[in-house]
N, C-alpha and C positions, 0 to 999 in steps of 0.2 A: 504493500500500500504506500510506502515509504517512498520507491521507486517511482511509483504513478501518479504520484502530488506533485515530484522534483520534477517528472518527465512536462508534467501538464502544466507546473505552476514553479519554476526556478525559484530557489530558495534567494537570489541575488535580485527576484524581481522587489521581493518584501511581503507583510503581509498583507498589505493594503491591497495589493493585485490580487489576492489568495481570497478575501472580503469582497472584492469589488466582481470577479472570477465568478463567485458562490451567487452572490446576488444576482447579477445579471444572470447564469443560469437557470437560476429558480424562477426569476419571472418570464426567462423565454420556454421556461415551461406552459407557465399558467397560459401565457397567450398562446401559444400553441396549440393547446385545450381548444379556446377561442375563436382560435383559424378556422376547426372543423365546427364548433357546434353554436356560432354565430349565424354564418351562412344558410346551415340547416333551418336554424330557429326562423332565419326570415323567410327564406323558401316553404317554409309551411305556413307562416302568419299574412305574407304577400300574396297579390289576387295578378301581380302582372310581372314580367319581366322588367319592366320599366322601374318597378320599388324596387325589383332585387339591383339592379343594378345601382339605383340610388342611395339604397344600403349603401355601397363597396364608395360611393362618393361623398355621401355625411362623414364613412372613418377619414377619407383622403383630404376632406376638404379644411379642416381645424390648421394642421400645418402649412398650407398654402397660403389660407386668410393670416393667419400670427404665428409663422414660420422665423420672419423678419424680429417680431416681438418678442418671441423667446429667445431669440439670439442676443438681444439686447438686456435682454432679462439675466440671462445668464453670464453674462460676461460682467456684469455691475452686481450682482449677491453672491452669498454662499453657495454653489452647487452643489454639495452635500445636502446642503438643506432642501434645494430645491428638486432635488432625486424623493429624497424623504416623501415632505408632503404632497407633491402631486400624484406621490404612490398610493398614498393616505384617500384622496381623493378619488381616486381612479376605484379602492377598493370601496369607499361608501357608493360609487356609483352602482355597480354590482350589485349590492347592499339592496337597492330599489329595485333592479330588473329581477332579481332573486328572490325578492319578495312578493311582486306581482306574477312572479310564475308560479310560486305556491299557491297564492292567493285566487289561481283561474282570474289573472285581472291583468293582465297582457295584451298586448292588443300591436300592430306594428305602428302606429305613431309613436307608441311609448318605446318600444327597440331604437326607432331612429332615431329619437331626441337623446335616447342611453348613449349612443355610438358616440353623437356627434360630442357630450359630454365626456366622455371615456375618452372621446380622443383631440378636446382641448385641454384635457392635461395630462395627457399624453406628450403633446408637442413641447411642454413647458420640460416634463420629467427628461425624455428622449434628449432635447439638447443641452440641458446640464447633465447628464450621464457621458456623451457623447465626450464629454471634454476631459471627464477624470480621467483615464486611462494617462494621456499624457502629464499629469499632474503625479506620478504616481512611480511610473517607470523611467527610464534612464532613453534618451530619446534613439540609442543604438536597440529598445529593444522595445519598441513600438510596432513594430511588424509583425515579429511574436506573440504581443500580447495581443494585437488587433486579429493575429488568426486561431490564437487560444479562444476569444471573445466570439470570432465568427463561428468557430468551428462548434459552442455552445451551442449558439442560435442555430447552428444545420441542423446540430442533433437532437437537441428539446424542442425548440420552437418549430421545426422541418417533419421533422423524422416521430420523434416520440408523442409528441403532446396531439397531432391531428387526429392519429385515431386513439389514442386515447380519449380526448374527447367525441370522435362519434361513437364511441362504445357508450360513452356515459350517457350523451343524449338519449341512445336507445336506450336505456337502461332508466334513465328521469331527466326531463328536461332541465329540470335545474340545477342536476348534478355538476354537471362541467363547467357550470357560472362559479358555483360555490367551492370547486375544486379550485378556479383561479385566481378569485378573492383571496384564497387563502394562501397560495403561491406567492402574490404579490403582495402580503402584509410581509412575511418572511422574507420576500427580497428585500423593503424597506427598511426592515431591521439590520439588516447584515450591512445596507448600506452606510450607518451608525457606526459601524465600528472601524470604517476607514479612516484613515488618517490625514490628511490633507494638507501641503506647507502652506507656511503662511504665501498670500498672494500680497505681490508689490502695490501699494498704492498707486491708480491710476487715474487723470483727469478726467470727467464725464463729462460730454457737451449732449445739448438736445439728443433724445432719442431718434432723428429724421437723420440728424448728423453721423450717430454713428453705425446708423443703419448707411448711410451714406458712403462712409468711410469703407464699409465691409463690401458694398460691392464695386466699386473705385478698384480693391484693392483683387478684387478677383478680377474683374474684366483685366488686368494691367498683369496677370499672371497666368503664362498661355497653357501650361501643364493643367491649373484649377479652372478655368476658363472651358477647355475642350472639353475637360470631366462634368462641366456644368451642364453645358449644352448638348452634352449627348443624350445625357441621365435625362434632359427633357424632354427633349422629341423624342426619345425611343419609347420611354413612358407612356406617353400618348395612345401608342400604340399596343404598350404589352394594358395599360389600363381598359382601353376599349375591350378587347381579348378576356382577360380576366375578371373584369366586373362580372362577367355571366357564367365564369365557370362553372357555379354549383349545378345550375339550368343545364349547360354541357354538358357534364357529369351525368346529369342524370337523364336527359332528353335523346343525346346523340351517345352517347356512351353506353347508357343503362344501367348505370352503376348506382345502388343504395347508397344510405348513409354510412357506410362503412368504406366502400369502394370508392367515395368521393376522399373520405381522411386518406384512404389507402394515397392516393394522390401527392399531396406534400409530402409524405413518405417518401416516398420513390423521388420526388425533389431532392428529400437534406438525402438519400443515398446516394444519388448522384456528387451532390457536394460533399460528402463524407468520403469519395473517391478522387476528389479532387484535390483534398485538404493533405492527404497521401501524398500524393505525387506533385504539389505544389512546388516545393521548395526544387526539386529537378528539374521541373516544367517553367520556371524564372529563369533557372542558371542558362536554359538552353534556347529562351525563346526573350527576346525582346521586348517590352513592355507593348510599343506600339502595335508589333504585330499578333501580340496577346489579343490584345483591345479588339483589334479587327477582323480576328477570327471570330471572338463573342459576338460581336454584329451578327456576324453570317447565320453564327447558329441559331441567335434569337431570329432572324428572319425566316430560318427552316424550320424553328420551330412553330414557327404559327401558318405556316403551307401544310405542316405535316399532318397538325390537328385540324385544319380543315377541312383536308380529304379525306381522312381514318374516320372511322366508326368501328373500331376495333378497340378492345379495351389492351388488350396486352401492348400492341402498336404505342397509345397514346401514352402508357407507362412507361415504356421505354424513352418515348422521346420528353418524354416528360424527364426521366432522370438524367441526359443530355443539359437537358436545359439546366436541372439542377446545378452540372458540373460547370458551366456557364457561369451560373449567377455565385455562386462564390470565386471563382476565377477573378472578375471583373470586380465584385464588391471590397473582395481583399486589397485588389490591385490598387481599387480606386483610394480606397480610405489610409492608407498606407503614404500613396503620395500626397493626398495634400496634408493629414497631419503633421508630416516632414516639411512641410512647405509653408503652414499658416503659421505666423508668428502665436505666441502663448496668448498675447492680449486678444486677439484677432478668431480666438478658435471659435468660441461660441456664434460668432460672426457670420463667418463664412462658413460656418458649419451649415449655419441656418438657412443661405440663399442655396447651399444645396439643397436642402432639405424642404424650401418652397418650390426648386426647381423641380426634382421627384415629384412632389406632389402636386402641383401643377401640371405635371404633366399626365396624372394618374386620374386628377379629377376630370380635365379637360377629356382624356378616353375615356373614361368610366362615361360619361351624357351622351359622345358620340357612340357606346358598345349601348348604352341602354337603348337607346332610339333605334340604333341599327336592328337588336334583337326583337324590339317588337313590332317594329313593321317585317321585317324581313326573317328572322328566325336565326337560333342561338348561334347558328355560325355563320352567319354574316360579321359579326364583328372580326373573328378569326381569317376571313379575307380579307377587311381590313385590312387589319393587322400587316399582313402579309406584304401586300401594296403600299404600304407607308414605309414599313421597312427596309422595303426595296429600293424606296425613293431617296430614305435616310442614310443609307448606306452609301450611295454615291457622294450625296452633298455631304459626307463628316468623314469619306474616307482619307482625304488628303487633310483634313483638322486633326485626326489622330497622330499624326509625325508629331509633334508637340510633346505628344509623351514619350516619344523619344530620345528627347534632351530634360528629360528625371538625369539627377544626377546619377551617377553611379553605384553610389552609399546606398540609395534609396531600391534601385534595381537587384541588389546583393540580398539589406538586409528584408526584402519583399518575401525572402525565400524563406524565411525563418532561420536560417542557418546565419551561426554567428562567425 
């Protein structure tokens, strides 16, 4: 066990990693849970395609409207604190949706207004968590801890938590509410017992200002810049696509509530084969031409699931995609933490973080409208066709990530 802490969690990172490590686990469990048996819960409570998909845009849409605000937020308070109580928050939300599903007093206005609550402080937690990691570790082993931290979320929030939570639904609807509630008070807790140094006294100007400053300072940096702009447009598209999956799942697939968690599954396995062979797959392959393989695949991924009606087919390319999306996500967050100055994280963390979801909420309206005039895999062409378009106009932007320094391309691999 001794060997499996050291391997997982260097005794040189501290404990604060070891604390910060456990938490974040524990709640990419609960949400995991979440993944599967939110979806479910509106697909049975919704009368159209149209709600389900405006589900997947009430979660996406909190950090696009006050993506900016929490960056602003968090760069000017305690983010310990601010991990804390938006945990705190997040679990009374629960609190009510879990109550009115005991109570047969559920209804899906009350899910939607839950989400959109759940996940405006969400956006506040998410970007002071985002920053400790660097506060914490040694900035040669920010790469490590960023793929300890991802490799969490593949495996509880991806892998474990989805069909765990569709077991639970089928088993009581409100089981897998009250199983995450309880996930995320215990991640809040743990978050408590980090350690934090002190932070340098820094001048605040207007919040317009230093929302200001933060994207000033991304546009004028071409490495965070290309990372920005890709993470948008491509979003558009995978949002369109994925607002309906549950619909897919079960419409064009045929797959139960079980066979839908089975889904993310086959996702963090992909990424859990990725996560493997990462640190070789750096040393041997270029940053930029990493990048631009992930394109391709995200754009075969969404031609593949439009033609299939095969369940095993769409698992497959499903855990493809999985092995993608940690590829890219590692790559991504690796270079700009190395790149955003300390004062600057919470910052530019966050116009990431509007830019994702902007570009999630934007597909999620055009996948919902598409699926119900036209039917669940319309969006998935799409998809396809936008990708295709994306692909050309960002493949010559990707060189950019070419010139990541070197340090950064090395320590990407996890290898010190």
């Amino acid at each position: 066990m001794g060997r499996l802490a050291e391997a997982v969690a260097p005794t040189r990172m501290g404990p604060s990693f070891r604390w910060l490590l456990g938490s974040s686990w524990t709640s990419n469990l609960g949400d995991g849970i979440a993944l599967a048996a939110g979806p479910l819960l509106v697909a049975r409570l919704a009368g159209s395609p149209f709600l389900v998909a405006l589900a997947a845009t009430l979660q996406w849409l909190p950090p696009l409207v006050l993506g900016l605000v929490a960056g602003v937020v968090t760069d000017r308070f305690d983010r310990r604190t601010l991990v804390v109580v938006t945990g705190l928050i997040r679990v009374a939300v629960l609190g009510v949706l879990i109550a009115s599903i005991v109570t047969d007093a559920v209804g899906i206005g009350l899910v939607l207004v839950a989400l959109f609550a759940f996940g405006v402080a969400e956006v506040f937690g998410d970007s002071a968590e985002a920053t400790l990691l660097p506060t914490v570790v040694h900035r040669d082993d920010l790469a490590i801890g960023n793929a300890r931290l991802m490799g969490g979320f593949v495996t509880m929030q991806n892998l474990v938590g989805p069909p765990l939570g569709a077991a639970l639904f089928a088993a009581g609807v409100a089981l897998p509410f009250v199983t995450q509630a309880v996930l995320l008070l215990a991640g809040a807790i743990l978050v408590t017992r980090i350690v934090l140094p002190p932070r340098p006294a820094r001048a605040t100007a207007a919040p317009h200002r230093e929302i200001g400053e933060a994207l000033r300072w991304t546009w004028a940096h071409a490495n965070v810049r290309t990372l920005v702009l890709t993470i948008l447009l491509f979003n558009v598209t995978y949002g369109a696509a994925w607002s309906v999956l549950v619909l897919y799942a079960r419409e064009r697939l045929g797959l139960d509530a079980l066979g839908y968690g089975a889904i993310t599954a086959v996702i963090a396995a992909g990424g859990i084969v990725a996560t493997v062979g990462y640190g070789a797959l750096t040393r041997r392959v270029a940053l930029a031409t990493l990048m631009r393989v992930g394109l391709l695949v995200e754009t075969a991924t969404h031609l593949a699931l439009a033609l299939t009606t095969t369940p095993w087919v769409a698992y497959v390319v499903f855990a493809v995609f999985g092995a993608h999306a940690f590829v890219w996500g590692t790559t991504s967050v690796a270079v700009r933490q190395r790149a955003v100055p300390q004062a600057l994280q919470g910052r530019v963390g966050s116009v990431n973080t509007v830019a994702t979801f902007g570009g999630l909420v934007l597909g999620s309206v055009i996948g919902g409208g598409l699926a119900e005039a036209l039917g669940v895999v319309a969006p998935f062409w799409f998809a396809f066709a936008g990708s295709v378009l994306l692909v050309v106009v960002l493949w010559g932007q990707l060189s950019h990530i070419a010139h990541a320094d070197a340090g950064a391309a090395r320590l990407a691999s996890g290898d010190r």
